[in-house]
C-alpha positions in Angstrom: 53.8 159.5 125.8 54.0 163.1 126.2 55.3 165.0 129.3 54.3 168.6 130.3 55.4 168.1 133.8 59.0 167.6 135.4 59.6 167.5 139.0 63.0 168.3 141.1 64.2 172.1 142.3 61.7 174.6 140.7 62.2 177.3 138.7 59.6 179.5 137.8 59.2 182.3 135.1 56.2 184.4 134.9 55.2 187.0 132.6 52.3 188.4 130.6 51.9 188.1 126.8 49.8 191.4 125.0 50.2 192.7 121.4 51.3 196.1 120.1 48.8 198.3 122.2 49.2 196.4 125.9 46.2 194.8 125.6 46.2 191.0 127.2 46.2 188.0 124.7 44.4 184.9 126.1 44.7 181.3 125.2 48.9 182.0 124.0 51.0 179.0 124.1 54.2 179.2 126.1 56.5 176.0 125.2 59.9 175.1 126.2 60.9 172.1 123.8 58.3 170.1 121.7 55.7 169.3 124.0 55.8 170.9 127.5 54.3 174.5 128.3 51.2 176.1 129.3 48.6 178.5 128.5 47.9 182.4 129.1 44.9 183.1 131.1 42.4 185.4 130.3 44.6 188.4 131.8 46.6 187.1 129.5 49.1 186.0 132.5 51.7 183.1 132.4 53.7 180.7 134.8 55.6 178.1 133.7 58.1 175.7 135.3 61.7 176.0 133.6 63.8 173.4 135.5 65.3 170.1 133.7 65.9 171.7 130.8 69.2 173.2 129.6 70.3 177.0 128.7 70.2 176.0 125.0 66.1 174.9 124.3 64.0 176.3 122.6 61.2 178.9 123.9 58.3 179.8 121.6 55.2 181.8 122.5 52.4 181.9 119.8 48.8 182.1 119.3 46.3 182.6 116.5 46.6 185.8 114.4 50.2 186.5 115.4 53.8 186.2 115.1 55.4 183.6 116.7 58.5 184.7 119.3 61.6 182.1 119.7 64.2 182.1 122.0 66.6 180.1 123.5 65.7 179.5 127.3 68.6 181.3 129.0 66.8 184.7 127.7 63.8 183.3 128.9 62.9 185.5 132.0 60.1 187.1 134.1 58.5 189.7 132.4 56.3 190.8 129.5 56.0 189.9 126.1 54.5 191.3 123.3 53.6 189.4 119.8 53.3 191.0 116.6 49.8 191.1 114.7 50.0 188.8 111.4 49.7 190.6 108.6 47.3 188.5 106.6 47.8 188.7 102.9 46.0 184.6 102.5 43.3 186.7 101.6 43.8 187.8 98.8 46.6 185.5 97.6 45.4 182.1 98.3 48.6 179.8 98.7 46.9 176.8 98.6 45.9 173.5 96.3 42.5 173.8 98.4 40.5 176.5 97.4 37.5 175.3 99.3 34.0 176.7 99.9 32.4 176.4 103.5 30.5 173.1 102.9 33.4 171.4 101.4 35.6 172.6 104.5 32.8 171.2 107.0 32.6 167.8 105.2 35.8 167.1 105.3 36.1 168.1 109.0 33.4 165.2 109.7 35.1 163.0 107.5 38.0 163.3 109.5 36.8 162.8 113.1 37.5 159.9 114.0 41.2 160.0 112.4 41.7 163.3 114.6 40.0 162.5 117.7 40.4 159.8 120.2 39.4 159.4 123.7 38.9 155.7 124.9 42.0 154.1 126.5 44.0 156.9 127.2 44.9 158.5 130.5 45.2 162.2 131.0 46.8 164.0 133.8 45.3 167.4 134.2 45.1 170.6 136.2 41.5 171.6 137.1 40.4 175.3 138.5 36.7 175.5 139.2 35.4 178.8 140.1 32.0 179.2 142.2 29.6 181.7 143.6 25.6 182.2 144.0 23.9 185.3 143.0 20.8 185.5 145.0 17.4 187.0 144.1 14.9 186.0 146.6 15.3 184.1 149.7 12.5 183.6 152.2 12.3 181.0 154.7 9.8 181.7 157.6 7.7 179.7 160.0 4.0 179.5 159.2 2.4 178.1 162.2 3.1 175.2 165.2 1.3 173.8 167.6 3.7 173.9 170.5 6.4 176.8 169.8 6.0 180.1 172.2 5.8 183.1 171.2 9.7 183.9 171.4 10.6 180.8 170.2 8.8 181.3 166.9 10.4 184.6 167.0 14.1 182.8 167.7 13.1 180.5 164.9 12.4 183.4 162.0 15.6 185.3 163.5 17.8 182.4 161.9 15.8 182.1 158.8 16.4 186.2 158.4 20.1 185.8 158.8 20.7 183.0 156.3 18.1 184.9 153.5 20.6 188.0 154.1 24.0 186.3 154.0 22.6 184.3 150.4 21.2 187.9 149.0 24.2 189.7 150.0 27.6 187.9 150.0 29.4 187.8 146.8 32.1 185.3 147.8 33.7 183.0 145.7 35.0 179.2 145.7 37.7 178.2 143.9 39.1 174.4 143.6 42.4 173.2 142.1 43.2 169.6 141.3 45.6 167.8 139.9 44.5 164.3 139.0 44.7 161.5 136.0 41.5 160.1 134.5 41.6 156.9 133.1 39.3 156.4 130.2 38.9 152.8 129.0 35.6 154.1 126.6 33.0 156.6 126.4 30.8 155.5 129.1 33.9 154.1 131.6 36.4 156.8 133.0 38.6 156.5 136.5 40.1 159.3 138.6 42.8 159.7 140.6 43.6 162.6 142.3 47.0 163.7 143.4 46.5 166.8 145.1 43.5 169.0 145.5 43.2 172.2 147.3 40.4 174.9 148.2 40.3 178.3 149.0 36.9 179.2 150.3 35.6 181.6 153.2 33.5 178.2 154.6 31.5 181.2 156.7 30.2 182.2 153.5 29.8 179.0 151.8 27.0 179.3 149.1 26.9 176.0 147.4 23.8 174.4 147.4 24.9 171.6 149.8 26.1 174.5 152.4 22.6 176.5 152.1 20.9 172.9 152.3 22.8 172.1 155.5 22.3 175.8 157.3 19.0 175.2 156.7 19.0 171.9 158.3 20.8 173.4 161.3 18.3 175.7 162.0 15.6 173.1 162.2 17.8 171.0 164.0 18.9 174.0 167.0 15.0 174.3 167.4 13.1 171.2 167.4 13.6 168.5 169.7 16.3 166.2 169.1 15.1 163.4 170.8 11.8 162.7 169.0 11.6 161.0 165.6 9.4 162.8 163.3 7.1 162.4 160.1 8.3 164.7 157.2 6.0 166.2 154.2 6.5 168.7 151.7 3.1 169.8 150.0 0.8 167.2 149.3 4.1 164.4 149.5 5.3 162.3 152.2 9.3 162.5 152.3 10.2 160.0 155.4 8.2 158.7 158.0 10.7 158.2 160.7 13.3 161.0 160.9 15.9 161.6 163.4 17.5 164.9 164.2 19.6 163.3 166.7 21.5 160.5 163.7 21.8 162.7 160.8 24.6 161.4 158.7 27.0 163.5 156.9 25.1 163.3 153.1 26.6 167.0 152.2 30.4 166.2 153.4 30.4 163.2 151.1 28.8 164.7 148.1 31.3 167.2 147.9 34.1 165.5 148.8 33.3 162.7 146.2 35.4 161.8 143.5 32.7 160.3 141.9 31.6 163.4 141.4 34.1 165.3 140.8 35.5 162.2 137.9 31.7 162.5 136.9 32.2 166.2 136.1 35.4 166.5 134.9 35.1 163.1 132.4 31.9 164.9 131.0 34.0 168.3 130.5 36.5 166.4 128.1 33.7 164.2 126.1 31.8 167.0 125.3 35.0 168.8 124.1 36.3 165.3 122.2 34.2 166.2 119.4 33.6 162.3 118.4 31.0 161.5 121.8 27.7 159.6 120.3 25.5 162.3 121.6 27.5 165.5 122.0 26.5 168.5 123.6 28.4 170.3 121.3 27.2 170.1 118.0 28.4 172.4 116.3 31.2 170.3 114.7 28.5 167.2 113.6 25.5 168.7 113.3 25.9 170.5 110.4 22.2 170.8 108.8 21.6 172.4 112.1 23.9 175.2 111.8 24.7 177.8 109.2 28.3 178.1 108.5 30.6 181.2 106.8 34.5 181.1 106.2 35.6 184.5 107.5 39.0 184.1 106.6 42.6 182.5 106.8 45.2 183.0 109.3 48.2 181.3 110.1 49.5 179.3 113.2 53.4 179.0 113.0 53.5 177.8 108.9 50.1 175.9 109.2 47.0 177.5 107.1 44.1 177.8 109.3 40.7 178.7 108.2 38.3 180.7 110.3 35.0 179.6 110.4 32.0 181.5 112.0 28.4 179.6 112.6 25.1 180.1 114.3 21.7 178.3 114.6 20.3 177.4 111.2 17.1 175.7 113.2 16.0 176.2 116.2 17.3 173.0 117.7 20.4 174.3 117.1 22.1 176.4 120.1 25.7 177.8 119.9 27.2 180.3 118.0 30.8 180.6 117.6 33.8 180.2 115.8 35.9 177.3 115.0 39.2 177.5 114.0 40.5 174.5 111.3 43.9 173.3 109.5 44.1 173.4 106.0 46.4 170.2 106.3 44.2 167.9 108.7 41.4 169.3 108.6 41.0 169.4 112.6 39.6 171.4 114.6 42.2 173.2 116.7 40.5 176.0 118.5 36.9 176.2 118.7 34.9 179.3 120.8 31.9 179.3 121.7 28.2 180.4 123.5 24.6 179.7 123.7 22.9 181.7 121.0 20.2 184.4 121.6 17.6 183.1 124.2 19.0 179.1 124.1 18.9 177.1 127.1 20.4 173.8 127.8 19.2 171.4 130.6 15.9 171.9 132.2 14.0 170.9 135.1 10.5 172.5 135.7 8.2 171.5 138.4 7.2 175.0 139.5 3.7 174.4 140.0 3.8 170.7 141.1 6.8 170.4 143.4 7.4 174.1 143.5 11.1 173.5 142.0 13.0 175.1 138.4 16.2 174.8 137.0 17.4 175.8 134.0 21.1 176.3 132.4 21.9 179.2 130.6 24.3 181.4 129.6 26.8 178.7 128.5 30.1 179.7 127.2 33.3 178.6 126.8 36.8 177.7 124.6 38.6 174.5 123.7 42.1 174.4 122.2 43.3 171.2 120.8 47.1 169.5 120.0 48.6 166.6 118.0 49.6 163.6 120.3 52.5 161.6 118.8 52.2 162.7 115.8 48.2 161.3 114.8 45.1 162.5 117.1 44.8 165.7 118.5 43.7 166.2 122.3 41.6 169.0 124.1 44.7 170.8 125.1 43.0 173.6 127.2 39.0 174.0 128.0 37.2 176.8 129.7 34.0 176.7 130.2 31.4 178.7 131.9 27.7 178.2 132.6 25.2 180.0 134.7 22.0 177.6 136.2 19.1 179.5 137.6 17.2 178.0 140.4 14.0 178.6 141.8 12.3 176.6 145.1 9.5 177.5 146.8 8.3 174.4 149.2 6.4 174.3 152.3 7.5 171.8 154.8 6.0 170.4 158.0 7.4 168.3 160.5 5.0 166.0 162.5 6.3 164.6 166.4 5.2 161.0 166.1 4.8 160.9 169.9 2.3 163.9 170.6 1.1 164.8 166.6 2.6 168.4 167.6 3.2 170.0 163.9 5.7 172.5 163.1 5.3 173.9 159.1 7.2 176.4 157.3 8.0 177.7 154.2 11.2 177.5 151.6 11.7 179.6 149.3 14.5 180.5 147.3 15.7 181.9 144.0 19.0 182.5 142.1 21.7 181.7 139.9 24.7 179.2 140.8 27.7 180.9 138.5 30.7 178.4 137.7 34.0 178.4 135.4 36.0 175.2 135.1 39.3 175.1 133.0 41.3 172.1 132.4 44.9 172.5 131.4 46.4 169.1 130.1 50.1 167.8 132.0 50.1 164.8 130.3 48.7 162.2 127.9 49.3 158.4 127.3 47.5 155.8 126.0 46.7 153.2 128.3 46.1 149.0 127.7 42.4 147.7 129.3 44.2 145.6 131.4 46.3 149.3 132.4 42.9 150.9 133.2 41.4 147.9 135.4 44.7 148.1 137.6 43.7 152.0 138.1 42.8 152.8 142.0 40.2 155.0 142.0 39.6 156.5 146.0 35.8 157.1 147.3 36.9 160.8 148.3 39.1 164.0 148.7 41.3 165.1 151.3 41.4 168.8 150.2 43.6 171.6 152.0 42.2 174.2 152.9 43.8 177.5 152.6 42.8 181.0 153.6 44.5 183.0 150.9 46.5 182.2 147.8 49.7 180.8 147.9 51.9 180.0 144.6 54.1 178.2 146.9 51.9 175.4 146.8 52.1 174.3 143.1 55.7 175.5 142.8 56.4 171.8 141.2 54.1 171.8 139.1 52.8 173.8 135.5 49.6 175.1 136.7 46.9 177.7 134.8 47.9 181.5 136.6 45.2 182.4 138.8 43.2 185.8 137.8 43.7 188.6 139.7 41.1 188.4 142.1 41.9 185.3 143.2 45.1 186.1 144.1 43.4 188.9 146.1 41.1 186.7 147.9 41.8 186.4 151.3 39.8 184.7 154.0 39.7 186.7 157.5 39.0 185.6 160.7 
């Protein structure tokens, strides 16, 4: 088993790591010991939890393309750090029995998957941060005619549809979501979640998930029409209930987002697609190699292991990342891979403009994925980031029918944007786990999340979290 997390009286040392010219370096390792640290965020900021270790361990900080820094703990403080470029002479002196071409360096990576990678029957304790927030292009929601509404109260009605279309089109705020929770994987296709402690900054006025702009919308319809009568619904040319309530509405948009299913749902596909040996994975870039056109840029060095560089992009169209992958000479793993959709690729797609009125498409995918060796034999997603942007577009008419009198109100929804969300995973801990281990797993049907109006390290003081960027430390909910 591997430990990245201690517990007891906190101590915390924060810093930022940057090379010769002060410029931030993402994605360094900060390790106390042989296995527990964290990672630099993209500011290239650090916090790491020192206590339960003595004066006398080990410190290194190293990344890709530079010199490692040691030191002993006690002259481990706050502050910043700079590594040294590598001055890479592999180049042109190749130090090495393997003097392979691309192709050779590919096959061998395949051939080696399943040595290298593992992900049933283990259980990973994580740190999760997902960042979310709605760009808005159109929004338009306005009553089209009814059969019983006044003149002001059609007026009323539009007044609330104006003020939600203005607060989607203008309001930039962020949501951001930390966890810390252990998923249980027996297999690919069976994972369990427990969560230890969530928490959520988020201006709740300015909410612009989907649920939220769902359930404003709801209340609007809800504040105007008559509670007390049941009503037939339709959308278009389709019948969506025949017997609706306003009055017993249950809460559908509390329990999606509080669900762990959902969450475990999200979270298990973040690590599968990043395991590199999933049946169908969505990156491909690893296994599909007829797909993908590959060239060795060069060599580098990670502490005193050769590491080759490899660049690809879409041989065929089917194909959609471009990247680079980063690959030890001595296992032939992948141990850092980075990468984005291609020029004008999409992933998932759902397109029923003219039928239903309704589009979605994901694009703009990017992320990063650092791997390390468990015990000695697999390596483990380490540290992923990912980042994808999913442009929506709905434009429905909708008519509510009294079942009592026939009296019809019918208006229209339309709306148009782009949901923008980051979710990075930081691995606390790895074991591997029995089946009889993962049936005994409690998994919980929800999340008690705090709430919290601004941040506050305070609240993860025990525990090795990823530093929050700037501008979430900035964020600040007021009254």
């Amino acid at each position: 088993m591997i430990i990245f997390n201690y517990y007891g009286l906190a101590q915390t040392v924060k810093g930022k790591i940057q090379n010769q010219k002060n410029e931030a370096i993402p994605f360094a390792t900060i390790q106390i010991g042989e296995d527990y640290g964290v990672i630099s965020n993209d500011e290239g900021n650090f916090s790491i939890v020192t206590s339960g270790f003595k004066a006398s361990d080990s410190v290194t900080i190293s990344c890709l393309g530079y010199e490692k820094l040691g030191m002993q703990l006690q002259e481990f403080s706050s502050q910043n750090y700079t590594l040294n470029e590598r001055v890479n002479e592999l180049s042109e002196v190749y130090i090495t029995d393997r003097n392979l071409g691309v192709d050779s360096i590919m096959h061998y990576v395949n051939a080696n998957l399943k040595k290298n990678y593992k992900i049933d029957l283990q259980a990973m304790k994580f740190f999760g941060r997902r960042t979310e927030y709605i760009v808005g292009k159109t929004a338009d929601f306005e009553i089209e005619k009814s059969s019983n509404f006044k003149k002001k109260q059609l007026e009323a009605f539009n007044q609330d549809f104006d003020a939600l279309e203005t607060s989607l089109l203008n309001n930039k705020s962020k949501q951001y979501t930390d966890v810390v929770s252990t998923l249980y994987i027996l297999d690919e296709n069976k994972a369990k979640l427990n969560v230890e402690k969530a928490v959520k900054l988020l201006d709740e006025k300015n909410d612009q998930s989907l649920e939220k702009v769902a359930e404003k919308g709801n209340d609007i319809v809800l504040k105007h029409l008559d509670k007390n009568s049941v009503y037939t619904v339709k959308s278009g040319l389709f019948k969506i209930s025949d017997s609706v309530s306003l009055d017993n509405r249950e809460d559908k948009m509390g329990d999606s987002i509080s669900s762990v299913k959902n969450v475990r749902n999200a979270t298990f596909g973040i690590i599968k697609n990043n395991s590199l040996i999933s049946n169908e994975p969505d990156l491909d870039f690893v296994s599909e190699t007829r797909k993908y056109r590959y060239e060795l840029e060069d060599l580098t060095l990670l502490n005193n292991e050769i590491v080759y560089i490899v660049n690809f992009e879409p041989r065929r169209s089917s194909a959609k990342y471009t990247g680079t992958m980063y690959i030890s000479n001595e296992t032939f793993a992948v141990i850092r891979a980075d990468y984005k959709f291609y020029e004008n690729r999409i992933g998932e797609k759902f397109n029923l403009r003219l039928l239903l009125g309704i589009k979605y498409v994901e694009k703009n995918r990017a992320g990063s994925v650092a791997y390390k060796k468990h015990n000695d034999t697999h390596y483990y997603p380490y540290y992923i980031s990912e980042q994808v942007d999913r442009y929506f577009y709905v434009n429905r008419p909708i008519k509510f029918i009294d079942n009592a009198n026939g009296d019809k109100v019918a208006f229209n929804f339309k709306i148009e944007g782009t949901f923008k969300e980051r979710s990075e995973i930081l691995m606390l801990e790895i074991q591997e786990i029995t089946s009889a281990d993962y049936n005994n797993a409690v998994e919980s049907k929800s999340i008690d999340y705090e709430n919290i109006k601004t941040y506050d390290p305070s609240i993860w003081s025990d525990y090795n979290v990823l530093e929050p960027l700037k501008e979430m430390k900035e964020f600040k909910v007021t009254d």
